[in-house]
C-alpha positions as CSV (number, residue, x, y, z in Angstrom):
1,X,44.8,-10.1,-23.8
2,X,46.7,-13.3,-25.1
3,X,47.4,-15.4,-21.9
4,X,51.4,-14.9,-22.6
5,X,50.9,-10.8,-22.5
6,X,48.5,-11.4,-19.3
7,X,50.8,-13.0,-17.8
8,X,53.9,-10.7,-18.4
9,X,51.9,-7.7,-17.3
10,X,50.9,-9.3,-13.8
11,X,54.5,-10.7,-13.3
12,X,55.2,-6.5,-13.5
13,X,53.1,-5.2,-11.4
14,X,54.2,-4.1,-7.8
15,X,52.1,-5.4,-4.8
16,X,50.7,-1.9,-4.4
17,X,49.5,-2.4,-8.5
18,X,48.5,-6.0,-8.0
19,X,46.1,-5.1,-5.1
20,X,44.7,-2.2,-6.8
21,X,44.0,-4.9,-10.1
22,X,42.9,-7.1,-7.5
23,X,40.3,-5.1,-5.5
24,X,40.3,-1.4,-6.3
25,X,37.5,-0.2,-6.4
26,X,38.2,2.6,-8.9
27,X,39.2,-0.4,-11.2
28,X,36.1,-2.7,-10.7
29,X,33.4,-0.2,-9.8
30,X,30.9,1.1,-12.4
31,X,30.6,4.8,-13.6
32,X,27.3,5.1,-11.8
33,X,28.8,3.9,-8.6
34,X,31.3,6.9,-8.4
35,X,30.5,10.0,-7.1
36,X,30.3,13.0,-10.1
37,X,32.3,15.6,-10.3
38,X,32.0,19.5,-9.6
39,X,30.1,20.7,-7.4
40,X,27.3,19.1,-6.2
41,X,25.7,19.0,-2.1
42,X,23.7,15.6,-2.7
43,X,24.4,12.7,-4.6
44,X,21.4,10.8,-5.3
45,X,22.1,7.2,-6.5
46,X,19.2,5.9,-7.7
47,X,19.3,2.0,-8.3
48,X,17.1,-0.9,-8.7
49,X,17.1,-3.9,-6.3
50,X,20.6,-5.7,-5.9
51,X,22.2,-2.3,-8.4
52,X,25.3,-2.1,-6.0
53,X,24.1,0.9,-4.1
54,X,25.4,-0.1,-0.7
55,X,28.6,-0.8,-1.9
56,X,28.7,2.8,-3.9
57,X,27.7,4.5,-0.4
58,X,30.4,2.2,2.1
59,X,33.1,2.5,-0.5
60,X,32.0,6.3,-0.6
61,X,32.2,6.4,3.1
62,X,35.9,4.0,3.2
63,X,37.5,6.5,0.7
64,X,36.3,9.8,2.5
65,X,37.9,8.8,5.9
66,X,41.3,7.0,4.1
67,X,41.7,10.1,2.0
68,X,41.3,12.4,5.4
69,X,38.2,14.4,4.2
70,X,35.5,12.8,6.6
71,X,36.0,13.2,10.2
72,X,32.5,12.8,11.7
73,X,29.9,11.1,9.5
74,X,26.3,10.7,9.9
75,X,25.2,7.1,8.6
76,X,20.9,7.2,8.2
77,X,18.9,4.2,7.6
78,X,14.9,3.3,8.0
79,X,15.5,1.6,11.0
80,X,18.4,0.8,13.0
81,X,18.3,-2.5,12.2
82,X,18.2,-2.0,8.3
83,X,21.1,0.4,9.2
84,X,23.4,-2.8,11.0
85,X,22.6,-5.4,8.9
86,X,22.6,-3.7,5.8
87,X,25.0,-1.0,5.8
88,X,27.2,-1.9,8.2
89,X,27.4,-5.8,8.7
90,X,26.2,-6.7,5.2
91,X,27.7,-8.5,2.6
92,X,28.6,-4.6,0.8
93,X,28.7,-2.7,4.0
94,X,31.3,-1.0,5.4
95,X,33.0,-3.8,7.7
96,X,33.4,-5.5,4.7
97,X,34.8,-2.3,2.4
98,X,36.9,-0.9,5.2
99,X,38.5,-3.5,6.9
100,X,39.8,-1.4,9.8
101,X,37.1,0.1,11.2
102,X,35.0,-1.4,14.3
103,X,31.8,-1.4,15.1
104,X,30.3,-0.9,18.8
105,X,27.0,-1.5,18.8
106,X,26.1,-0.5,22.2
107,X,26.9,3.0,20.9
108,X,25.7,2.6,17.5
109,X,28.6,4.0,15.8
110,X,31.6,2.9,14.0
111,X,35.2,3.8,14.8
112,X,38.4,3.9,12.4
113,X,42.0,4.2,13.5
114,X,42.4,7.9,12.2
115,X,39.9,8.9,15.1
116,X,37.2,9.5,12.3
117,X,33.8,8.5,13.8
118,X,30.5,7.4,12.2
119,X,27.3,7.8,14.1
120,X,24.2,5.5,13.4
121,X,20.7,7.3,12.9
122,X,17.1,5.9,12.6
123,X,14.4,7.6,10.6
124,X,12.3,6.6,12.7
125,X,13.1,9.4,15.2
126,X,14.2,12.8,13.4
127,X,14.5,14.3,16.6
128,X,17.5,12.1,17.2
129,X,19.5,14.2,14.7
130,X,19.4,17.1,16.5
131,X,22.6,18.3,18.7
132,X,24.6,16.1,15.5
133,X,27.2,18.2,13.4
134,X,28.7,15.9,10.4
135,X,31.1,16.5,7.6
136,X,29.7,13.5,5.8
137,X,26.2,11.6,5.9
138,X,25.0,8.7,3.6
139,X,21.5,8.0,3.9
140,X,20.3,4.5,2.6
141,X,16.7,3.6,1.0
142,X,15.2,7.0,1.0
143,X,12.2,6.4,0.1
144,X,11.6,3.5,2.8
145,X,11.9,6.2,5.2
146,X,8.9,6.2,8.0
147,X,9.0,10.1,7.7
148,X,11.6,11.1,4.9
149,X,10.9,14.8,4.7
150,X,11.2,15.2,8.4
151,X,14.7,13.3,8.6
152,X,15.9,14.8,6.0
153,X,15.5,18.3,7.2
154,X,17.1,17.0,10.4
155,X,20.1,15.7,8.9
156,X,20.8,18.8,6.4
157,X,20.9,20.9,9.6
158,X,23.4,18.7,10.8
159,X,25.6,18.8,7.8
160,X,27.7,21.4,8.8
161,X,31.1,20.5,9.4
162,X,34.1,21.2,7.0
163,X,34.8,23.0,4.3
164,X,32.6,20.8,1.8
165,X,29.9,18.7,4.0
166,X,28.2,16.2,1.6
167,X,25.4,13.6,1.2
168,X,25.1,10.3,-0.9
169,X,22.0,9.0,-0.4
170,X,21.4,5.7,-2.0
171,X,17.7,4.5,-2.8
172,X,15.1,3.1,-5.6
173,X,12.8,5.3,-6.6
174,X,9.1,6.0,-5.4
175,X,7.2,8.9,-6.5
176,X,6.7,10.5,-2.7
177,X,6.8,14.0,-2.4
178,X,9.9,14.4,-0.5
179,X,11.8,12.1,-3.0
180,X,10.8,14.1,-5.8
181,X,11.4,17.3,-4.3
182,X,15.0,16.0,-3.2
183,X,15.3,14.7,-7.2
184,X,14.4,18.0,-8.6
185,X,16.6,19.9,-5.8
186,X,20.0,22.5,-7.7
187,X,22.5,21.4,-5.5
188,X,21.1,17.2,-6.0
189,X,23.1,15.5,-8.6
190,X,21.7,12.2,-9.9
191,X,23.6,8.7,-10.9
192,X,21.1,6.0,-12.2
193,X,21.4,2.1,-12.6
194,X,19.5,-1.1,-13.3
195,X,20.0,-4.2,-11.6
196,X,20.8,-6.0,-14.7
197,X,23.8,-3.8,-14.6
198,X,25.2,-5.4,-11.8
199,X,24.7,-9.2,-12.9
200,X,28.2,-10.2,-12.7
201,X,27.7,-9.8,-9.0
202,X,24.4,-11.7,-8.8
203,X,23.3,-14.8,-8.8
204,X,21.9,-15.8,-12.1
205,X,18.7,-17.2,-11.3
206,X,17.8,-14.3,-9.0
207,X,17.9,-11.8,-11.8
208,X,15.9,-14.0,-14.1
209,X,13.4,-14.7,-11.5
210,X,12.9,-10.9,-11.9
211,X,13.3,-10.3,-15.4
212,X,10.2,-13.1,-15.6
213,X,8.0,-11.4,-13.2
214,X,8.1,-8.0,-13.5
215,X,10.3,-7.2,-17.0
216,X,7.8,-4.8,-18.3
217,X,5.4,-3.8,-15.7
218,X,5.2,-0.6,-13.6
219,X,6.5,-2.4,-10.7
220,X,9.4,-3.3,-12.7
221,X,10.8,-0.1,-14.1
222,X,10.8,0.9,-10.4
223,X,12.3,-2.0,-8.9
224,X,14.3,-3.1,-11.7
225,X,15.2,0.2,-13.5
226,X,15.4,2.6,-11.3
227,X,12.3,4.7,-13.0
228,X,10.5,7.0,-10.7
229,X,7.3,6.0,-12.3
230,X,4.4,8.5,-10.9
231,X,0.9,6.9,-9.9
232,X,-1.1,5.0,-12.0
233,X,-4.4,7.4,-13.1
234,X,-5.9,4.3,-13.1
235,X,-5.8,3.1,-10.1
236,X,-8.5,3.6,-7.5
237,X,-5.8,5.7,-4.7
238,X,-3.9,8.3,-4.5
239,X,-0.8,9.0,-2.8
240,X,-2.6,13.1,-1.8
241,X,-5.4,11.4,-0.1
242,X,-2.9,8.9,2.5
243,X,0.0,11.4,2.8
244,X,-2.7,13.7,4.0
245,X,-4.7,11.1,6.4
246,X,-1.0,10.1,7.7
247,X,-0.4,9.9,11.8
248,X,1.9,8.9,13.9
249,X,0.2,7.5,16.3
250,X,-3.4,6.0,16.9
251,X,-6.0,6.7,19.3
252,X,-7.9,4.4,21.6
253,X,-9.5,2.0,19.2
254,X,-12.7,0.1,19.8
255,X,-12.2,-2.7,17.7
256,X,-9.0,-4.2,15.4
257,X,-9.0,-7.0,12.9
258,X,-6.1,-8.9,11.0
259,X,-7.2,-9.5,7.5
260,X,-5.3,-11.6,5.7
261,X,-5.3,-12.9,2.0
262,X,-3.9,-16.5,1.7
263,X,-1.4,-16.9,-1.1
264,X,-2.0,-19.1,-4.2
265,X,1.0,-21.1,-3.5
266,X,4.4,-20.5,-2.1
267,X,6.1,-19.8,-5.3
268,X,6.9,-16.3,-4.8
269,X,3.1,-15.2,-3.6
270,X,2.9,-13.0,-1.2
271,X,0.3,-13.9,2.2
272,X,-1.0,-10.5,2.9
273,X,-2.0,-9.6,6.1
274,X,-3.1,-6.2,7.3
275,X,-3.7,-5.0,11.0
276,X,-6.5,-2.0,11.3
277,X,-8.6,-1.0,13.4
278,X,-11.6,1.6,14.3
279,X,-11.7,4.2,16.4
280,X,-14.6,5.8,18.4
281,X,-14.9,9.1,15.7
282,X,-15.8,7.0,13.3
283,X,-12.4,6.6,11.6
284,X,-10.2,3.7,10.4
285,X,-6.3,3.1,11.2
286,X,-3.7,1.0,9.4
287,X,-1.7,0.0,12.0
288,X,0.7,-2.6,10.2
289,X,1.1,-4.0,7.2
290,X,2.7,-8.1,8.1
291,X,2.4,-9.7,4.8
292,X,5.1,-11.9,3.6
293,X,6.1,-14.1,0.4
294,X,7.4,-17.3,0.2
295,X,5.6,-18.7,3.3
296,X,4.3,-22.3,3.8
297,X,0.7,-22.4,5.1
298,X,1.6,-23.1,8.4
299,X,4.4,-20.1,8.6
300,X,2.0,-17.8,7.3
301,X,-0.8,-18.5,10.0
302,X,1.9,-18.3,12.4
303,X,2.6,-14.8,11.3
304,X,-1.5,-13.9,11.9
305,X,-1.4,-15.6,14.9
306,X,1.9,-13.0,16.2
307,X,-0.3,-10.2,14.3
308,X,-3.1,-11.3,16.1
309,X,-1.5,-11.1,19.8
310,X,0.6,-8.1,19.3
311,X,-2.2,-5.4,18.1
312,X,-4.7,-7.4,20.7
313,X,-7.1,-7.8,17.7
314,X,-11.2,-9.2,18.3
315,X,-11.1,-11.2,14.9
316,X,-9.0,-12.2,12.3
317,X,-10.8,-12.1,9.1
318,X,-9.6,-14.0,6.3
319,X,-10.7,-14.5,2.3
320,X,-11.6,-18.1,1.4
321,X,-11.9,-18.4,-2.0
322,X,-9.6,-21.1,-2.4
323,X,-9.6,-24.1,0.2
324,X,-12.0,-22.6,2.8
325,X,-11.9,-25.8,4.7
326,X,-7.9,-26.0,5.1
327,X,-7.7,-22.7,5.3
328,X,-9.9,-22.5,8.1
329,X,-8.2,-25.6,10.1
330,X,-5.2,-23.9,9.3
331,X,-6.0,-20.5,11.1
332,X,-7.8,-22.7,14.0
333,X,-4.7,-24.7,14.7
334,X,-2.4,-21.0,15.1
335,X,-5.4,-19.4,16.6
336,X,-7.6,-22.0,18.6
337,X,-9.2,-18.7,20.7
338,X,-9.2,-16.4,18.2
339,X,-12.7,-15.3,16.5
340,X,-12.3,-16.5,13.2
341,X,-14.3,-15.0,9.9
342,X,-13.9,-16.9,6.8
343,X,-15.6,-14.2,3.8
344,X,-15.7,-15.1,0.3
345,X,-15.1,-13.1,-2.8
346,X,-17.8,-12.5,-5.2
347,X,-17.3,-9.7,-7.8
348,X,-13.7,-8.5,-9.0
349,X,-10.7,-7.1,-7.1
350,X,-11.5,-3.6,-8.7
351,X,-15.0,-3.3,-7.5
352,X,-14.8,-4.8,-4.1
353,X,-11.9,-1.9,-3.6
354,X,-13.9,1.1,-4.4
355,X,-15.9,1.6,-1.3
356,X,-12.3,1.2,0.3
357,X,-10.8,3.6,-1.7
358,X,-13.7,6.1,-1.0
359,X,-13.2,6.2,2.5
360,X,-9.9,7.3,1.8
361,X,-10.8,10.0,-0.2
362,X,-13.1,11.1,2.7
363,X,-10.0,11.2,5.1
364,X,-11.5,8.7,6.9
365,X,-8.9,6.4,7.1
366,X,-5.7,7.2,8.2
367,X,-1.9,5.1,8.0
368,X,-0.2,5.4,11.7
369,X,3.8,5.2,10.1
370,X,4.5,4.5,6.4
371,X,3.9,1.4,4.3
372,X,5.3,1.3,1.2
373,X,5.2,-1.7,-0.4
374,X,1.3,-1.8,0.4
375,X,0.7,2.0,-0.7
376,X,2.8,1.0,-3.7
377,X,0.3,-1.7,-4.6
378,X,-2.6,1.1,-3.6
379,X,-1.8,3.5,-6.1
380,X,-0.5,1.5,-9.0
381,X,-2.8,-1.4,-9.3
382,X,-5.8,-1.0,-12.2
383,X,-7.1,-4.2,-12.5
384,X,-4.8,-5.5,-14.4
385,X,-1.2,-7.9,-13.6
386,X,-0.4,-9.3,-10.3
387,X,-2.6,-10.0,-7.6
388,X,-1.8,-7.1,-4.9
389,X,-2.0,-9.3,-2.0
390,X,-1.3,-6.6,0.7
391,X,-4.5,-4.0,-1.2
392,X,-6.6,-7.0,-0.9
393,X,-6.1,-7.5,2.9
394,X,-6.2,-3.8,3.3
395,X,-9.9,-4.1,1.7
396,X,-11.0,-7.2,3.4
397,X,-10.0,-5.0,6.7
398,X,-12.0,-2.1,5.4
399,X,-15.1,-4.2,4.6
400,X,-15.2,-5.5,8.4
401,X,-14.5,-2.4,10.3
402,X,-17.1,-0.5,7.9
403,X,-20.1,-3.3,6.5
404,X,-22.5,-1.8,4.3
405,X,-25.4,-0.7,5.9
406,X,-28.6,-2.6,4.9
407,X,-31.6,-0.3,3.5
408,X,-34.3,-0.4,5.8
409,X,-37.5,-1.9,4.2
410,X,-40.3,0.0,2.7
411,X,-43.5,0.2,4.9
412,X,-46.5,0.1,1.9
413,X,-49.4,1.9,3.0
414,X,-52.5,-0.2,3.3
């Protein structure tokens, strides 16, 4: 509008009208971000990194108890703390949405003046929803979800409440089972975005960063565009073979290694590091995946060292291709006890990870929780693109806990 019409129109508007201009989020928010019409049981918001799906799930939430229709609500994260500091403390959560409700962390939940309460769950423990009746759950970053299938079975049961209980669940994509069961469910409606939808609201070198990285690659349509994109056939894993091996818990293990795979540089590489160990069947667990990006040298040996006290470990075992020497004083100065194995690659990242991927089609080495940013790399990576950094520590792991066994010479007869 012409800046004299602007400015007639605002000098009009009551305060109620000004606010609403000002900060409503019917005005502001995107199509996407609203929930759809009709008649629907889930709303599954499918966005890709920094896509405004917290704020579509608190303003959900804000607008549910303000309007009167949400009375007890269920609020479900991977963890409690990604629950605090994401959908309740963070920058789009719902302290920051609904400015007159209070948080009490002591009893993880969240209290407004009408009386309606909100009740903090982990997915860690899908027991914990039982004995829970809501009128309202939103569930954040499904598919980070230690056991997603499990929780979410928990939590329908509990969605009982009302005359219309409902569920927004707010995620990026991952082709997992549960996910794409919940996807292809009747009563699932589905609301897509990219992040590049949200730039106004982003800082413009973060979404180039991306755009340079991954615009293009499988990785990308996930992460960026909210594609469920299904496993690579030609990658060495498959998603069957660990969902199947899957545990919660690990037995008594005779021997665990950190394996880590130094990054490049600190310019967005990732350090992987991978905690496994063996157990006296024969069998291999994946106890943690630690691997971080962004890390100096010194931070990232720190991180082995933690790794390295935490899981009680026997050796830390760690590729050398590049700067064995520093990357040997390195691990020395954050481990001076440890019992440190410095192994150097010689054929390609594809072939050094079939015998790994083997074992894992003989079920013979099982994930104790869920790691998806290293399964990810498992079942997508063919060879091609970016270094998976967190696969390669896996396989370095692998390679220690199970060396190949040396043919025994051939006696000649005389």
């Amino acid at each position: 509008m012409p800046p004299s019409e602007r400015s007639q129109l605002l000098k009009g508007l009551s305060d109620e009208e000004a606010w609403l201009l000002g900060f409503g989020w019917p005005f502001w928010s995107r199509p996407e971000q609203q929930p759809p019409a009709g008649d629907w049981k889930i709303w599954l918001f499918l966005g890709g990194r920094g896509a405004g799906k917290t704020r579509a799930g608190a303003e959900w939430i804000d607008h549910g108890v303000a309007a009167g229709t949400m009375h007890r609500i269920g609020l479900v994260g991977a963890t409690y703390a990604d629950a605090r500091a994401v959908m309740i403390e963070g920058e789009s959560g719902l302290l920051a949405v609904s400015p007159g409700a209070s948080f009490e962390p002591s009893n993880r939940r969240i209290l407004w003046p009408s009386g309606a309460v909100a009740t903090v769950l982990t997915a860690e423990e899908p027991d914990g929803a039982r004995g829970h009746q809501f009128d309202a759950v939103w569930a954040d970053e499904f598919c980070k979800w230690p056991q997603p299938q499990a929780m979410l079975d928990m939590v329908l049961m509990a969605l009982r409440l009302g005359k219309d209980p409902r569920m927004a669940v707010t995620t990026t994509p991952r082709a997992i089972a549960p996910f794409k069961a919940l996807l292809g469910a009747p009563d699932t409606v589905v609301t897509r975005s990219a992040t590049r939808d949200n730039a106004a609201n982003l800082a413009p070198t973060f979404l180039a960063g991306l755009e340079l990285r991954f615009a293009g690659t499988r990785l990308g349509r996930q992460e960026l565009e909210a594609e469920l994109i299904e496993d690579n056939d030609a990658a060495l894993w498959r998603r069957p073979w660990i969902e199947a091996a899957r545990v919660k818990k690990a037995p008594a293990l005779v021997r665990v290694v950190v394996a880590v795979d130094p990054p490049a540089s600190i310019a967005g590489d990732e350090c992987g590091i991978v905690v496994a160990g063996l157990a006296e069947n024969g069998a291999a667990y994946v106890l943690a995946d630690c691997s971080a990006g962004g890390l100096t040298a010194a931070a990232w040996a720190r991180r082995v060292a933690e790794a390295h006290d935490g899981f009680k470990a026997d050796a830390v075992v760690a590729e050398a291709n590049q700067g064995g020497d520093m990357l040997r004083q390195v691990l020395v100065d954050a481990l001076p006890d440890a019992s440190v194995r410095l192994v150097h690659a010689t054929r390609d990242k594809r072939t050094r990870a079939a015998p790994a991927a083997a074992l894992y089609e003989q079920g013979r080495v099982h994930h104790v929780g869920a790691f998806p940013d290293l399964e990810d790399q498992m079942c997508n990576y063919d060879g091609e693109g970016r270094s998976p950094d967190r696969m390669d520590a896996l396989v370095w792991a692998l390679a220690h806990l199970f060396p190949p066994r040396r043919a025994k010479p051939k006696v000649r007869a005389v």
